[in-house]
PASEBA-1860 file (N, C-alpha, C; in nm, 3 decimals):
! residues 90
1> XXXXXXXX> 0.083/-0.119/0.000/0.000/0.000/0.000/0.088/0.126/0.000 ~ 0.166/0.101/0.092/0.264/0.265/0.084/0.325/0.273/-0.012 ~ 0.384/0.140/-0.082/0.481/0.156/-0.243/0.392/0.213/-0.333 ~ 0.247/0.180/-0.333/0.130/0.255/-0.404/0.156/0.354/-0.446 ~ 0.105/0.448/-0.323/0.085/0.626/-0.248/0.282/0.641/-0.302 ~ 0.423/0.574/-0.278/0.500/0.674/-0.335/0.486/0.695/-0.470 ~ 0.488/0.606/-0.584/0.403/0.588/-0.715/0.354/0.694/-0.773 ~ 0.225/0.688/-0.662/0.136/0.822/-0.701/0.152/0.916/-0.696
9> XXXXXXXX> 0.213/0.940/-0.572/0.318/1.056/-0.545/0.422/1.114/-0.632 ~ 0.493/1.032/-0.707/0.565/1.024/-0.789/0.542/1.115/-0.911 ~ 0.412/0.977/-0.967/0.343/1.070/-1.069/0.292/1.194/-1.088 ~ 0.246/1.221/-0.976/0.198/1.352/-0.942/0.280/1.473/-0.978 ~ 0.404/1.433/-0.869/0.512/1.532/-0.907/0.550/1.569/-1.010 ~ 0.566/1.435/-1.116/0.593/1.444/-1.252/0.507/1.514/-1.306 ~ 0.369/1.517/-1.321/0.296/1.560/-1.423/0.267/1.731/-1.307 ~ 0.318/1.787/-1.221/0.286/1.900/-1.185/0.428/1.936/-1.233
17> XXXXXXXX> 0.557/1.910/-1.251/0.661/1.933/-1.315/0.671/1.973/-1.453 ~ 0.611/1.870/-1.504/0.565/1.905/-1.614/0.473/2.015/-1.688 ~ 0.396/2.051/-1.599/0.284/2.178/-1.588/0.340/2.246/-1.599 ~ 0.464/2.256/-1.526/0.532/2.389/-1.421/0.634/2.441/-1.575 ~ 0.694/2.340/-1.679/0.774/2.369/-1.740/0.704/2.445/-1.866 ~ 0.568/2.367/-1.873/0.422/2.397/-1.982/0.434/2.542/-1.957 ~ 0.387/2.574/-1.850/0.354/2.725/-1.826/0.471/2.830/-1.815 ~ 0.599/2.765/-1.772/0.715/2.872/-1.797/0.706/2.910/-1.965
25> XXXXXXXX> 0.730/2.788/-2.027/0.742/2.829/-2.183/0.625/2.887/-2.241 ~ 0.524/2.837/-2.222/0.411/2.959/-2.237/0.415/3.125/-2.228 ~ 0.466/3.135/-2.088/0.554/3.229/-2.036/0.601/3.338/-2.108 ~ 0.716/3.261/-2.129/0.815/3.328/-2.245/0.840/3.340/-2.383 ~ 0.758/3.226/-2.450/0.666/3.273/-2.535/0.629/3.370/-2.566 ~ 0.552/3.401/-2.491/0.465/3.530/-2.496/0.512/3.636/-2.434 ~ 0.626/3.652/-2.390/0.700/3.771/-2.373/0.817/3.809/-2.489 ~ 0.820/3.710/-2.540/0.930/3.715/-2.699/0.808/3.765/-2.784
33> XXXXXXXX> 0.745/3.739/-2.810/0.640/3.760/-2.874/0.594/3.935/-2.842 ~ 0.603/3.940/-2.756/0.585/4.070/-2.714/0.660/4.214/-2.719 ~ 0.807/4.151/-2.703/0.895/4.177/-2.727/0.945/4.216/-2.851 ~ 0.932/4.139/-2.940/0.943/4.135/-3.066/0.840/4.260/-3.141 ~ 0.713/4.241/-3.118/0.635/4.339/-3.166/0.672/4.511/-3.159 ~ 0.698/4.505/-2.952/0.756/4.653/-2.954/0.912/4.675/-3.044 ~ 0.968/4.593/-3.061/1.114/4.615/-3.143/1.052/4.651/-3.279 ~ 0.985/4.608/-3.356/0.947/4.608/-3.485/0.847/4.803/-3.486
41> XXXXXXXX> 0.798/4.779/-3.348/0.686/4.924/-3.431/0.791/5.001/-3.402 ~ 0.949/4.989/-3.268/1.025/5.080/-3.201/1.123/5.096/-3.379 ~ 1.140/5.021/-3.457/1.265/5.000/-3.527/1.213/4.995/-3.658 ~ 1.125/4.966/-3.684/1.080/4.951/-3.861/0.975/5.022/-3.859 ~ 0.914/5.086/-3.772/0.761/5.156/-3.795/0.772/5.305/-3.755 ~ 0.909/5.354/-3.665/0.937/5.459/-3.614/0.860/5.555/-3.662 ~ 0.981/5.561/-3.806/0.914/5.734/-3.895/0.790/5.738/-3.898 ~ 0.702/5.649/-3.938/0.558/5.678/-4.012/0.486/5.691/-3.835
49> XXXXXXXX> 0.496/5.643/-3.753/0.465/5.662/-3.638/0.488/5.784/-3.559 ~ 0.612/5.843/-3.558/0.610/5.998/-3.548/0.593/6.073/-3.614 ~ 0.561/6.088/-3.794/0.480/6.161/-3.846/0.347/6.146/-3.837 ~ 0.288/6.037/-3.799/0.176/6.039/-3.757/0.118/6.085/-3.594 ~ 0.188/6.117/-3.521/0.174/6.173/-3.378/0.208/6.287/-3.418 ~ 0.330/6.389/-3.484/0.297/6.523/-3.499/0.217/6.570/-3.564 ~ 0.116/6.489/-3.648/0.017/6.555/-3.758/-0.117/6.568/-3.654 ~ -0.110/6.462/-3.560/-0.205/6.473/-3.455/-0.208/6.544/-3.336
57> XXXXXXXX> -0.102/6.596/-3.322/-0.066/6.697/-3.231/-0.112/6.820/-3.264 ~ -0.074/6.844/-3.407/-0.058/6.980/-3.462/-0.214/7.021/-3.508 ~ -0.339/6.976/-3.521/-0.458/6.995/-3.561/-0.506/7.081/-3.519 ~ -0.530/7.203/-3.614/-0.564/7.285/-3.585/-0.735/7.342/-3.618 ~ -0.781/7.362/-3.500/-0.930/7.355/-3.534/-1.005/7.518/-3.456 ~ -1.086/7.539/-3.547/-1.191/7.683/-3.465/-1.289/7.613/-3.445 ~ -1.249/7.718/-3.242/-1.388/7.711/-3.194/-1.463/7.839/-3.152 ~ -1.510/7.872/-3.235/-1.627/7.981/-3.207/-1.674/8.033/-3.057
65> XXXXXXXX> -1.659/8.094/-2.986/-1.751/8.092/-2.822/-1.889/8.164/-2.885 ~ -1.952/8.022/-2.741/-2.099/8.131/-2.809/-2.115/8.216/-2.758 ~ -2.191/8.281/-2.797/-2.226/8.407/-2.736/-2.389/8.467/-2.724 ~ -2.467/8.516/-2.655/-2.624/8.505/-2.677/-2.627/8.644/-2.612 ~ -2.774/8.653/-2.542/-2.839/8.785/-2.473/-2.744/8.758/-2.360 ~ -2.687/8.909/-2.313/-2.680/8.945/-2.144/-2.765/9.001/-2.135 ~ -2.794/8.935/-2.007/-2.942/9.000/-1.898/-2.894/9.048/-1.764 ~ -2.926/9.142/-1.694/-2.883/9.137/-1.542/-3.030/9.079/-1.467
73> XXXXXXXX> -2.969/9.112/-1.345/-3.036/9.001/-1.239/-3.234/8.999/-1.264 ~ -3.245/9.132/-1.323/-3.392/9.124/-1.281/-3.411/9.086/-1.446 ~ -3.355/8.991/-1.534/-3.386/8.987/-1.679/-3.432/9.066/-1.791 ~ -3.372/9.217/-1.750/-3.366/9.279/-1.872/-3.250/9.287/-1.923 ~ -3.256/9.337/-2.108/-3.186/9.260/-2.211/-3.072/9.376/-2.220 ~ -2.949/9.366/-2.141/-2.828/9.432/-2.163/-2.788/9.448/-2.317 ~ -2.794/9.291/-2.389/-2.676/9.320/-2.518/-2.743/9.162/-2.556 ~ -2.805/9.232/-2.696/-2.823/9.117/-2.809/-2.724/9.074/-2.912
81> XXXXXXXX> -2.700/8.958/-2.955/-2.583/8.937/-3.058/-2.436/8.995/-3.055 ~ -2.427/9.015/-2.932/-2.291/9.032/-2.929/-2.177/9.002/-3.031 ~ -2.067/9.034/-3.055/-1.973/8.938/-3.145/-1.841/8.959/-3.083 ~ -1.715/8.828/-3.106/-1.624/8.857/-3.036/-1.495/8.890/-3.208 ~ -1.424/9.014/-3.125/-1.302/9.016/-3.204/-1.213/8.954/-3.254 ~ -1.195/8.859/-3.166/-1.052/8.768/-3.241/-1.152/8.623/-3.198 ~ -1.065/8.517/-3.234/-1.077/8.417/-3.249/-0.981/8.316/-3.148 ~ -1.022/8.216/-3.079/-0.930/8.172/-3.038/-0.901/8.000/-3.079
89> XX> -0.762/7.981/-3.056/-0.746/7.881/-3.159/-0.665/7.796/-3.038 ~ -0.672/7.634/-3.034/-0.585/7.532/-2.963/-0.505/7.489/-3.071
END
């Protein structure tokens, strides 16, 4: 009975050893893999990747402020259609 249980024991170890080596290489695998990808966009994709971040940086867009009626407190009409002088730009 106890030569059994070392056996099993045995096996056990083996096939959780075996797991243990499954999942390291899995592992690293997938960190080469990973690895590899950032090297390729860091090293072959650079240029088109920083001309594409300064073109997105640099977008230049108008935004209008609105502008409507001022009223003071008791809601009569200070200033209709206001307009502003300049423009401001991000």
């Amino acid at each position: 009975m106890e030569r059994r249980n070392l056996e099993l024991e045995q096996k056990f170890r083996k096939q959780f050893t075996r797991r243990c080596w499954f999942f390291l290489f899995v592992t690293i695998l997938l960190y080469l893999i990973l690895a590899s990808r950032f090297a390729y966009l860091q090293i072959f994709q650079y240029d088109e990747l920083v001309t594409k971040a300064e073109a997105n940086r640099k977008t230049e867009t108008a935004h209008p402020p609105r502008r409507g009626i001022i009223m003071d407190k008791n809601g009569e009409v200070l200033a209709i259609g206001n307009h502003t002088g300049q423009d401001a730009q991000l």
